[in-house]
C-alpha positions in Angstrom: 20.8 -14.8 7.9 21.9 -16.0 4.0 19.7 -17.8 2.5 22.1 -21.1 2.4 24.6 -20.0 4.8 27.0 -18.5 2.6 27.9 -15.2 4.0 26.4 -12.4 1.4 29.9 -10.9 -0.5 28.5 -6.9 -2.0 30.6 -7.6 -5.4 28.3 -10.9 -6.3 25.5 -8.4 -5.9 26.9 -5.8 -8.4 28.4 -8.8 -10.8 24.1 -9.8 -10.4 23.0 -6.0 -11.0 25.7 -6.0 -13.9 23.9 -9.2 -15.5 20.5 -8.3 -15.3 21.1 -4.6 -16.9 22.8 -6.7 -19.6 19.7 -9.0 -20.4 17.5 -5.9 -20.1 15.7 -7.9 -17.6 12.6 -5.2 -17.0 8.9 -5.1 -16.6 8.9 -3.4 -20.4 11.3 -6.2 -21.7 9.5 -8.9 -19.7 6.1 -8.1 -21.5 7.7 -8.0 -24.6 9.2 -11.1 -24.5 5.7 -13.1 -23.3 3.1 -10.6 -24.3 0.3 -8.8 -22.5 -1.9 -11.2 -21.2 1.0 -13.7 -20.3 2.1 -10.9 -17.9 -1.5 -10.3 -16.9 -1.5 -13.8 -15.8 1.2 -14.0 -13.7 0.0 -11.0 -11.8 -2.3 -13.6 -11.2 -0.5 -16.3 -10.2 -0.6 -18.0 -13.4 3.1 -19.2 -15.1 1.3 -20.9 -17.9 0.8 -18.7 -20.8 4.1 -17.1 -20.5 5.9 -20.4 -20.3 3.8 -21.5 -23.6 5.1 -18.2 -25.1 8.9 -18.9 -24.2 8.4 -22.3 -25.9 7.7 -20.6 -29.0 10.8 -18.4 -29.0 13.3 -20.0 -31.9 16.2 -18.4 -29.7 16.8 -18.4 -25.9 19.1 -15.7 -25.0 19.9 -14.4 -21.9 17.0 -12.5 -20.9 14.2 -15.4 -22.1 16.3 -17.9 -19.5 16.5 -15.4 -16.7 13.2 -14.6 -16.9 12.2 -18.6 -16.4 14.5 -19.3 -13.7 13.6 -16.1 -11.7 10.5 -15.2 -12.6 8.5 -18.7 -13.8 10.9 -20.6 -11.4 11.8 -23.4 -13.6 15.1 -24.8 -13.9 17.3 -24.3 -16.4 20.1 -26.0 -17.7 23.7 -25.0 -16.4 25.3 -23.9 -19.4 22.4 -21.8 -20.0 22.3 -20.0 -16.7 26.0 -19.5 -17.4 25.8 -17.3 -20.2 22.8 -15.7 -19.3 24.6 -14.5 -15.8 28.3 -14.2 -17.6 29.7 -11.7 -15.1 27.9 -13.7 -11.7 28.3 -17.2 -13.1 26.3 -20.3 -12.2 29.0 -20.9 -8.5 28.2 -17.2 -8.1 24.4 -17.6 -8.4 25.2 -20.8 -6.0 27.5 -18.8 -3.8 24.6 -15.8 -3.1 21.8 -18.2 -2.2 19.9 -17.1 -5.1 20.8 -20.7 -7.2 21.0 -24.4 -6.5 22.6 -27.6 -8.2 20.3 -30.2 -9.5 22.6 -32.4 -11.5 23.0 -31.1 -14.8 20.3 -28.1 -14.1 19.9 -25.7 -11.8 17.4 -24.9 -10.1 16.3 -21.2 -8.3 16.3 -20.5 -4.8 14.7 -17.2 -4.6 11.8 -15.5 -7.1 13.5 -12.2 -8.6 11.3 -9.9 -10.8 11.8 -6.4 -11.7 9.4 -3.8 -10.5 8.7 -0.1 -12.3 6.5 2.6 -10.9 6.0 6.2 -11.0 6.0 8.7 -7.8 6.6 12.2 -7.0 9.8 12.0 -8.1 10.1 10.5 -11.2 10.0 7.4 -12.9 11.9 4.0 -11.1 12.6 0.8 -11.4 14.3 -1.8 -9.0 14.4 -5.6 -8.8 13.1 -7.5 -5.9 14.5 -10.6 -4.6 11.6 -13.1 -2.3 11.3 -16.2 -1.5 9.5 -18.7 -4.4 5.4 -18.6 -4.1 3.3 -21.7 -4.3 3.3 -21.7 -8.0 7.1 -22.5 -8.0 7.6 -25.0 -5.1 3.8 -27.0 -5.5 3.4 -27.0 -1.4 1.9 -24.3 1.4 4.2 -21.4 2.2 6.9 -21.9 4.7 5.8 -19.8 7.7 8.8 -18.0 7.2 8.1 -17.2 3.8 9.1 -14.0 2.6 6.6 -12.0 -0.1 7.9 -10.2 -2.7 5.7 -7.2 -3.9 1.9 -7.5 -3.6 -1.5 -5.8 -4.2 -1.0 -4.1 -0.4 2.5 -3.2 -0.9 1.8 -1.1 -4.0 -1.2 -0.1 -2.2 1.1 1.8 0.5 3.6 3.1 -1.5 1.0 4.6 -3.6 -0.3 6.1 -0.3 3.3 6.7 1.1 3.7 10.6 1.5 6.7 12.2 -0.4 7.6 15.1 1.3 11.4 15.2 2.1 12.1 14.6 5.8 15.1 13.2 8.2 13.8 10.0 9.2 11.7 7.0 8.3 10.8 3.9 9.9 9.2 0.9 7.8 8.0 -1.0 10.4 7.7 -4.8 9.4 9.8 -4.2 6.2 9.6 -7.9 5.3 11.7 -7.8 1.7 12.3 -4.4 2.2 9.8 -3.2 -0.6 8.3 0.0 1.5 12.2 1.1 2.6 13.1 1.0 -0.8 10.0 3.9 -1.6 11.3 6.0 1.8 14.8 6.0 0.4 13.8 8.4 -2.1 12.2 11.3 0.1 14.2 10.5 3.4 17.9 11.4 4.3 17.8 8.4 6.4 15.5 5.2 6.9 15.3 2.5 9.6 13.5 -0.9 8.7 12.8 -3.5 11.6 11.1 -7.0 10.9 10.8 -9.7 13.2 12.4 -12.0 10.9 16.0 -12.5 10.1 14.8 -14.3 6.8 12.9 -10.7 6.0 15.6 -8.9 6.7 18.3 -10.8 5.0 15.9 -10.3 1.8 15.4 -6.6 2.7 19.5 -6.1 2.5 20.1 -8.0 -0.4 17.3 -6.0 -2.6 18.8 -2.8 -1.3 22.4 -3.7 -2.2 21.3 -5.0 -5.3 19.7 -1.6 -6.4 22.3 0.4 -5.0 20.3 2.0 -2.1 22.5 2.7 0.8 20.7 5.1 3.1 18.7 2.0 5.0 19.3 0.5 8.1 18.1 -2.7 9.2 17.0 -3.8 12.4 15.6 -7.2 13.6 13.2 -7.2 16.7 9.0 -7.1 17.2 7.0 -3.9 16.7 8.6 -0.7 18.0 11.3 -2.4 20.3 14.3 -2.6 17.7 13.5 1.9 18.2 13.3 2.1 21.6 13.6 6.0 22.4 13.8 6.8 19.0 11.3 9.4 16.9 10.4 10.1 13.4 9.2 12.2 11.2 7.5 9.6 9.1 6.9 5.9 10.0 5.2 3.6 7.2 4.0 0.0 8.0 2.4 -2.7 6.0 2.3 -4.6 9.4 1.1 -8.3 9.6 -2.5 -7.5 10.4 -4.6 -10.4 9.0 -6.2 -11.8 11.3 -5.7 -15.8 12.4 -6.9 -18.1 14.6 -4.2 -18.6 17.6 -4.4 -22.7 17.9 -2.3 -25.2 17.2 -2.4 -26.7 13.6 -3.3 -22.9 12.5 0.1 -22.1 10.4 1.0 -18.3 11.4 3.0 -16.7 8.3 5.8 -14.1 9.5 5.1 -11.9 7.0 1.1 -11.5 7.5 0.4 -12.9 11.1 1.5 -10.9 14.2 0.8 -13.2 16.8 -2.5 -11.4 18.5 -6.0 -11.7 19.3 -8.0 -10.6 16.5 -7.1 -7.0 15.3 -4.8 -6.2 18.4 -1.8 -5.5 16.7 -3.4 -2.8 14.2 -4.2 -1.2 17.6 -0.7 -1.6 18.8 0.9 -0.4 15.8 -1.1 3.1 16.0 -0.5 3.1 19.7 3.1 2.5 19.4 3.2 5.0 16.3 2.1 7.7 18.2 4.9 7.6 20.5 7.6 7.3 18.2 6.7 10.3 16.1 8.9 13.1 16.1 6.6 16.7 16.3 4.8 16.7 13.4 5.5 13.6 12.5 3.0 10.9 10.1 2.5 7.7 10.3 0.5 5.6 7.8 -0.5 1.8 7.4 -2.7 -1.0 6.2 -4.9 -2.9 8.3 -7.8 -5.1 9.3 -10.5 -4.2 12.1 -13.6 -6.3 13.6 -17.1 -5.7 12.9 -18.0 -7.6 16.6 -21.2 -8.2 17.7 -23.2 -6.6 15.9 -21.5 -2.8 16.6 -20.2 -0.6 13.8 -15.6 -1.0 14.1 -15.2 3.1 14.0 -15.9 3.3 17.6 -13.6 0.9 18.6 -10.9 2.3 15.9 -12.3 5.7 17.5 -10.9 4.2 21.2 -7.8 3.0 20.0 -7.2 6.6 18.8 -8.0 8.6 21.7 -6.1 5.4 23.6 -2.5 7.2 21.8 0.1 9.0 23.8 1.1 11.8 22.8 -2.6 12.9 21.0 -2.7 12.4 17.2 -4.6 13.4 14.2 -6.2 10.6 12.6 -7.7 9.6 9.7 -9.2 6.4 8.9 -10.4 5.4 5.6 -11.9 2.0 5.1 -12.2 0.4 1.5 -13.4 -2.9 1.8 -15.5 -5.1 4.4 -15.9 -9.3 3.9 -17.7 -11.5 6.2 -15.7 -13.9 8.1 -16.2 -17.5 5.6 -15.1 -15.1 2.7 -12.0 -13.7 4.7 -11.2 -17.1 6.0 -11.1 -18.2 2.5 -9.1 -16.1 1.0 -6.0 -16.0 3.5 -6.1 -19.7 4.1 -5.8 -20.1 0.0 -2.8 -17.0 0.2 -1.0 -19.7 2.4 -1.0 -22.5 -0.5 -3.6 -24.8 1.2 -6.1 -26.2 -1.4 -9.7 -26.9 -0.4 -9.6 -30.5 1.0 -9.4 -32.3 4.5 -7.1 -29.7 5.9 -8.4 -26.7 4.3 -12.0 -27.6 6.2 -9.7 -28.2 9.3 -8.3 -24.3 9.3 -11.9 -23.0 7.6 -13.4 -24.5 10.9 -10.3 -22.9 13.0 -11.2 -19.1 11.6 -15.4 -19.4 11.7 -14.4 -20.9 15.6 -12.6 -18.0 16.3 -14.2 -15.6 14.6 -17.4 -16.7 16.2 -15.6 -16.8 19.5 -15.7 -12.1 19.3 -18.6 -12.3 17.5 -17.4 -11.0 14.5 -20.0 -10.4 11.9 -17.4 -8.6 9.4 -14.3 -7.6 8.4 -13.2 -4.0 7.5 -9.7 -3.8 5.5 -8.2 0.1 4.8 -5.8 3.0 5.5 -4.9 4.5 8.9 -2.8 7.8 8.9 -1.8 9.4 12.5 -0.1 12.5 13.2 1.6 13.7 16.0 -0.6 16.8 16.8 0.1 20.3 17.2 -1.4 20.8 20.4 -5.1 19.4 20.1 -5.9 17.3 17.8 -7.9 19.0 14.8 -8.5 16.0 12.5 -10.6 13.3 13.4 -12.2 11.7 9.8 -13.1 7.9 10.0 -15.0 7.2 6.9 -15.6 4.7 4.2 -14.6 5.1 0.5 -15.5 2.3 -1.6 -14.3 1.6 -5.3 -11.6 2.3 -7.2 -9.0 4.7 -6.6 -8.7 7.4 -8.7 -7.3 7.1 -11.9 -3.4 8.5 -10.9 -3.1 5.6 -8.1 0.7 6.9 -8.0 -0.4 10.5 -7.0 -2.3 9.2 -3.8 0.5 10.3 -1.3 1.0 13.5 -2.9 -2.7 14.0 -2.9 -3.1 12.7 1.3 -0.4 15.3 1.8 -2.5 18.3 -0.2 -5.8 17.2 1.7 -3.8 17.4 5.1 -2.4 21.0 4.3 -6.6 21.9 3.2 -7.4 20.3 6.6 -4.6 22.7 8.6 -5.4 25.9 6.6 -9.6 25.5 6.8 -9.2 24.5 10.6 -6.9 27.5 11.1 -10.0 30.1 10.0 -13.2 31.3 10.9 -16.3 31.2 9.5 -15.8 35.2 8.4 -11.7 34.4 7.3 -13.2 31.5 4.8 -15.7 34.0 3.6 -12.9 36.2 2.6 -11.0 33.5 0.6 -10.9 32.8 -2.8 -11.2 28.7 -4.0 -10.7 27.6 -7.4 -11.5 24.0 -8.3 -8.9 21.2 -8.7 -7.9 20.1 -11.9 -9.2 16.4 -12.0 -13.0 17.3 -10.9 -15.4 16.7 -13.7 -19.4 17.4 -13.1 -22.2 15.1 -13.9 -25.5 16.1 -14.3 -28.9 13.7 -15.3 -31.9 15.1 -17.0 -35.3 13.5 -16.8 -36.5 13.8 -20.5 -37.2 17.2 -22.2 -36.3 18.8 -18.7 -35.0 21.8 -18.4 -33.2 20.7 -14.8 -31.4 18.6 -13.6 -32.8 15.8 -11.7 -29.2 14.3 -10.4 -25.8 16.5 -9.8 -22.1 14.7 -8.7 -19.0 16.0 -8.5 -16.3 13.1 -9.2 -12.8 13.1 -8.6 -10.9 11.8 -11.2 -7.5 11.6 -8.8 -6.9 10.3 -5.2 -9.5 8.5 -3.9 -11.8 8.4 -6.5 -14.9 10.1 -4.3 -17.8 11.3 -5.8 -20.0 14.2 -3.8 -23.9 14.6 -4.6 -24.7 18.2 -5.3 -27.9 20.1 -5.0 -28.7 23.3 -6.8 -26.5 25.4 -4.3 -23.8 23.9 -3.9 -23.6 23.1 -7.7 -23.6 26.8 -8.3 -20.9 27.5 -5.9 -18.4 25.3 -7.2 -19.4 26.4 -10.5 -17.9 30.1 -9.6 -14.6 28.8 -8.0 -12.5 30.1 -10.6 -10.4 32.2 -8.1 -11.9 35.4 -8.9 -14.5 35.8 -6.6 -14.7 35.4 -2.4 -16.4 32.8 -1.0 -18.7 35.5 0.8 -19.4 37.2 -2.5 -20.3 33.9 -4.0 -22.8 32.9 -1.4 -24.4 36.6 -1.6 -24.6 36.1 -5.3 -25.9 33.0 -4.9 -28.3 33.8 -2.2 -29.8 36.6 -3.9 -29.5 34.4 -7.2 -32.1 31.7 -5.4 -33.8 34.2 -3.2 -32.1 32.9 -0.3 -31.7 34.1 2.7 -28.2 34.6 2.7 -26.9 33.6 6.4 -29.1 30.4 6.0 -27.4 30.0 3.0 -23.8 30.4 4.2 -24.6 28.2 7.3 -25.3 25.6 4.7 -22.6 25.7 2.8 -19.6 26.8 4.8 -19.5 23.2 6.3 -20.0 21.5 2.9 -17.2 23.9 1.6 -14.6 22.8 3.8 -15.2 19.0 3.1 -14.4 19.9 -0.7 -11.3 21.6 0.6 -10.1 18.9 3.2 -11.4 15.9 -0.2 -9.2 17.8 -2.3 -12.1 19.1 -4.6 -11.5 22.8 -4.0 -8.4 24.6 -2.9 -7.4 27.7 -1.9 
């Protein structure tokens, strides 16, 4: 659906790519042009200091007024726009839905910033067109509001896997931000969102950067794929969880319309059955902490609940209780404390109290279409930061899977026989009590991925210590062993577990 009813014409799109490659309109060029913390700040939400630093500029130029109608969303005045979009032109801008007259300024219709990253293959950088945040407009979000890229959009992308398949569903595109990152490892990619508005965005920011091997489908959940399989299916669904009562706004493009955490379970239900042999799926979501119980049992049930039988893993990074998460999504809507923000607060601690939910778990689910019986089963929490190459995550998930396949594939006595060397970002730290000769505290940290860090004790210090490839793991352990005057099949029955956590972690490989 256009954004103003004008039918979407693919050379405005190119005359719009032409312009903003002609301003140098960038992340890089952005900074530049307002400074660090300016940009810091709007990452924030906050158009102030960079406005203060356009008001300083002695010249405009194209790229300084592009920048403030697209990406402060101020207006600007027509003549302005005009010969900062030469090649579009103001009626263009107008034309596309991205523009709109207000006497002698315009005014912008749509936010439009450019966004760089870094991935398995290479260095990119796109620009994404959504619908104007609260800072822009001064009122709450439309409940058709589109988002452009966010903290849990870059999140899963970082997370997406890159390994080249046939297929890929985005399920719940919204602007079409996680399609976009599929396009480059997939021959083909399929992205479905309940929302003509979402999808509208979604074609216009891959015609504007030139990526043609998407198709878009509207429909809810896994309907628009009836029938269909796939090798990889990504999802940033609308999992946050909202009171269903009238009053209680319900945002497209976060709010799917179920009790609770239901549609997490759906999505990995539904994920399972549209994954070709082989096949990964990997998402963002919420679960309930309810009455008092731990949520991996339940996530456990949803799980074993899949048809056909998946490998899963579950990692959670974050819990809030229920005030703080009703807090912070009623604020992401644009309600400000006041009468009606107590009016929804009291909706979310009614409903939340309703399930008895004591907390809120937020992380990543990947599922697998299994081989035969499911080998992998790993729910687990991981809290911090990630790992200092956020970019590398995906490529790291998929190394940890292959670990998972090749240690689950072997014995005891075929692990014994192989030789481990240690991966390049593991660093050891080790903490001395004063004028001790030994340690009194031993971590491994991981300087990649997920950022884990593994406690050590005297054994298993010394074994990762001889991981340089050039001894077995057997003859480590006998060294070892008779090293500590251990006995050595106690010893190996210790440590052959603990080994094959490093390898599946992504501490040690093969």
């Amino acid at each position: 659906m256009p954004l103003n009813g004008v039918v979407t014409a693919q050379p405005a799109i190119s005359r719009l790519r032409d312009d903003l490659s002609t301003a140098g309109f960038g992340e890089e060029s952005l900074a530049a042009l307002w400074g660090a913390d300016a940009a810091a700040a709007l990452r924030r939400g906050q158009r102030g200091p960079a406005l203060r630093a356009l008001r300083q500029r002695t010249g405009r130029g194209a790229l300084a007024t592009i920048a403030r109608f697209f990406v402060l969303g101020l207006d600007v005045d027509r003549v302005d726009l005009e010969l900062a979009l030469p090649a579009l032109g103001v009626d263009g801008a107008i034309g596309l839905g991205v523009a709109e007259p207000a006497g002698s300024a315009i005014l912008p219709a749509v936010d439009l910033r450019p966004h760089a990253f870094v991935d398995a293959h290479g260095v990119g950088a796109w620009w994404i067109l959504s619908d104007l945040g609260e800072v822009a407009t001064g009122r709450p979000l439309r409940e058709d509001h589109v988002l452009g890229v966010g903290g849990a959009s870059t999140t899963l992308s970082a997370l997406m896997i890159p390994s080249p398949v046939d297929s890929v569903l985005d399920l719940g595109t919204g602007c079409g931000i996680q399609a976009l990152h599929a396009s480059r490892h997939a021959r083909r990619v399929v992205a479905t969102d309940i929302s003509p508005r979402a999808l509208h965005f979604a074609r216009l920011n891959a015609d504007l950067n030139g990526v043609t091997n998407i198709e878009f489908r509207e429909g809810s959940m896994f309907t628009p794929v009836a029938g269909e399989w796939f090798d990889h299916i990504v999802s940033n669904p609308p999992f946050v969880i909202t009171p269903r009562v009238d009053g209680v706004p319900a945002y497209d493009y976060r709010d799917g319309g179920m009790i609770g955490d239901a549609l997490v379970e759906q999505v990995v239900k539904g994920a399972a059955a549209h994954l070709a042999a082989g096949g990964v799926a990997q998402l963002l979501g919420n679960w309930e902490y309810r009455g008092g119980a731990e949520a991996f049992p339940r996530i456990g049930g949803w799980i074993d609940a899949a048809s056909p039988a998946v490998d899963a893993w579950v990692i959670e990074r974050e819990v809030q209780d229920p005030a703080l998460y009703a807090e912070t999504w009623i604020r992401d809507g644009g309600t400000r404390p006041g009468e009606a923000f107590d009016v929804l607060y009291a909706a979310w601690l009614d409903d939340f109290a309703a399930r008895e939910v004591s907390s809120v778990g937020f992380g990543y689910l990947t599922v697998r279409r299994a081989a035969g019986s499911p080998t992998l089963r790993r729910l687990e929490r991981v809290a911090g930061q990630l790992g200092h190459n956020p970019t590398g995550i995906g490529q790291h998930l998929a190394v940890c899977l292959a670990a998972h396949d090749w240690q689950a594939a072997i014995d005891d006595h075929g692990l014994g026989r192989a030789h481990l060397v240690v991966a390049t970002d593991v660093t050891e730290e080790r903490h001395y009590w004063p004028g001790a000769d030994d340690p009194t505290v031993m971590t491994l940290h991981q300087g990649g991925g997920f950022g884990r860090s593994v406690p050590l004790d005297t054994a298993l210090a010394a074994f990762v210590g001889a991981c340089d490839g050039d001894l077995s793991v057997a003859a480590i352990v006998a060294a070892l062993a008779q090293l500590l005057d251990a006995d050595e099949r106690a010893l190996r029955a210790e440590l052959l577990p603990r080994i094959r956590d490093l390898l599946v972690t992504g501490f040690l490989s093969p």
